[in-house]
N, C-alpha and C positions, 0 to 999 in steps of 0.2 A: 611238937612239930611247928616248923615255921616254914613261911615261901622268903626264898634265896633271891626273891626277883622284888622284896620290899624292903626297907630298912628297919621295919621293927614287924611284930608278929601281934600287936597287939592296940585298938584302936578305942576310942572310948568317946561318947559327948553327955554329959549330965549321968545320968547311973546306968544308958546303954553302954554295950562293947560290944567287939566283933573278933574273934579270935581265931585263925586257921581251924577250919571246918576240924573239930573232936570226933573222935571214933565214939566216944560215949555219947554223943548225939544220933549215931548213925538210923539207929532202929525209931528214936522221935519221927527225926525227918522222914525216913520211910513211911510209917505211918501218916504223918501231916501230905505226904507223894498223895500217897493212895485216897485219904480222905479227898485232898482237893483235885482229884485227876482232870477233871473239867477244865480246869483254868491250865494245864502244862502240856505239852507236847510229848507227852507220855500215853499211851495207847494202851499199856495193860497194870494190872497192879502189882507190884514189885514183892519178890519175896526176900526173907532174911536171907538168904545163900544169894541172891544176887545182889545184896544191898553191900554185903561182906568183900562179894567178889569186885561191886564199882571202888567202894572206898580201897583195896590195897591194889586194884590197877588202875586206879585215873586218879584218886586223891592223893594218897599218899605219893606216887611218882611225881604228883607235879610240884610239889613244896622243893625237891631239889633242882628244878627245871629253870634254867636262867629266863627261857620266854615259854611258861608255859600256856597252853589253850584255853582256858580256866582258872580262878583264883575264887576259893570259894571259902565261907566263913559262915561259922558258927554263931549267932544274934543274939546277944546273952542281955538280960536284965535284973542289975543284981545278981548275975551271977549265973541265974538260971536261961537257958535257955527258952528262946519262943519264937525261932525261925532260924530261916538261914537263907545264906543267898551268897551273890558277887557279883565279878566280873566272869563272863562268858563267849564262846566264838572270839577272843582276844587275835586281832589283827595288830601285831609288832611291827611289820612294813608300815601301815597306813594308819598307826597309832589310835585302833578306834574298839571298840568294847561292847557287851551287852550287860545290861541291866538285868542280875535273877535275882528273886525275890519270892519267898515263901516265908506264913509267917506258921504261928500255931493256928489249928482250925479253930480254935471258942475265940480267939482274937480278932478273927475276922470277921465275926459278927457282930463285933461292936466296933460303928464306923467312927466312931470318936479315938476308939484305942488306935484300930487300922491306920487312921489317916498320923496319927501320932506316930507308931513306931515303924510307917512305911517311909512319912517323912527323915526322921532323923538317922533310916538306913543309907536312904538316898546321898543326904548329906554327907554322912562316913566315905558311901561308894565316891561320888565325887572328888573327896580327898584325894582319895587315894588315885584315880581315875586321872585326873588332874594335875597334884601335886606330887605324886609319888611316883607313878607311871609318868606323866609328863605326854598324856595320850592329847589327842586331838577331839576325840570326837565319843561319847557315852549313848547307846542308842536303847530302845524297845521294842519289840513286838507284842501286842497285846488285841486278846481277842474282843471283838466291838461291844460285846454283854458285859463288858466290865465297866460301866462306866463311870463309877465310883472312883476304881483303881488307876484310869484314866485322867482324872477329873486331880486326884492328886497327882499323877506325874507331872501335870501341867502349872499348877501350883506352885509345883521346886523347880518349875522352867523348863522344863522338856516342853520339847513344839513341835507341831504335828508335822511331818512328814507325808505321810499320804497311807492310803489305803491299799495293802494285797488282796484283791477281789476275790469271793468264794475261794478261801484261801486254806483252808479246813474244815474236812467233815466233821459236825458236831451234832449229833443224835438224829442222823439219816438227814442232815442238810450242811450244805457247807455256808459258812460263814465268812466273814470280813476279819482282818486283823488289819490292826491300826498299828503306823510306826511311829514313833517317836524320839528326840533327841536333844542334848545339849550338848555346846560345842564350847571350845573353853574360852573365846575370846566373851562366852556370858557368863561363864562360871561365875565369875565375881559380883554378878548382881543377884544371884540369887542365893547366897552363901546362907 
């Protein structure tokens, strides 16, 4: 499967890739959902019959979708899978995107690995975000306890935008989420 709204279906920097979200990934990333539920805006944990039912009505439809709402992809290393992510909330009018990003849960323990393979997804998304879409504007939402995963967005040039105050309930308190962005007139400094 490929998205109809990219020129190729397949992306690569050093020996990552990114290839239109795989059904033979579907049940990883499920699992990777549910272990990291804290960090997504997902509220319960996902079972196989609706992990089946998202992928053939919102993934697969949108690979033939000229503007679809979503473009998402499979994070492969060597081959193998160890996350997955994209573009999301895709505004075509105002040429502007979200930044998803999940990786494998033992990867994310190691902030040497994280900050490596969260960087050069970044850079992929951008590509395409950028050059291929020809978007404006690449954004984030991210909850304030991350600040790790923060600390690298801002690294590949996302800039803070501001704060959604008590913006989600997270374990009987709500919390801040922090947004962030690049815009393309800095793409090019931080390639």
């Amino acid at each position: 499967m490929e998205y109809i709204c990219l020129s190729r279906s397949y992306y690569n920097l050093n020996e990552y890739s990114i290839s239109p979200y795989r059904a033979e990934d579907m049940f990883l990333i499920m699992n990777w959902r549910n272990e990291q539920i804290a960090v997504l805006r997902q509220n319960k944990l996902l079972t196989k019959d609706e992990q089946i039912q998202y992928y053939h009505n919102y993934i697969e439809p949108s690979f033939s979708q000229i503007t679809p709402k979503q473009i998402l992809f499979s994070y492969l290393l060597k081959d193998t899978c160890i996350g997955y992510g994209g573009l999301t909330n895709l505004d075509w009018e105002n040429k502007k995107a979200e930044l998803s990003f999940l990786l494998e849960t033992q990867r994310t323990k190691n902030d040497t690995i994280y900050k490596k393979d969260f960087s050069i997804f970044i850079t992929l998304m951008k590509t395409i975000c950028f050059e291929e879409l020809n978007f404006n504007k690449l954004f984030t939402e991210t909850y304030e306890f991350r600040k790790y995963h923060i600390s690298i967005l801002e690294e590949n040039g996302f800039i803070y935008e501001g704060t959604l105050r008590q913006n989600v309930l997270f374990e009987n308190k709500f919390i801040n989420s922090h947004i962030h962005s690049i815009i393309s007139q800095d793409y090019g400094k931080h390639i």
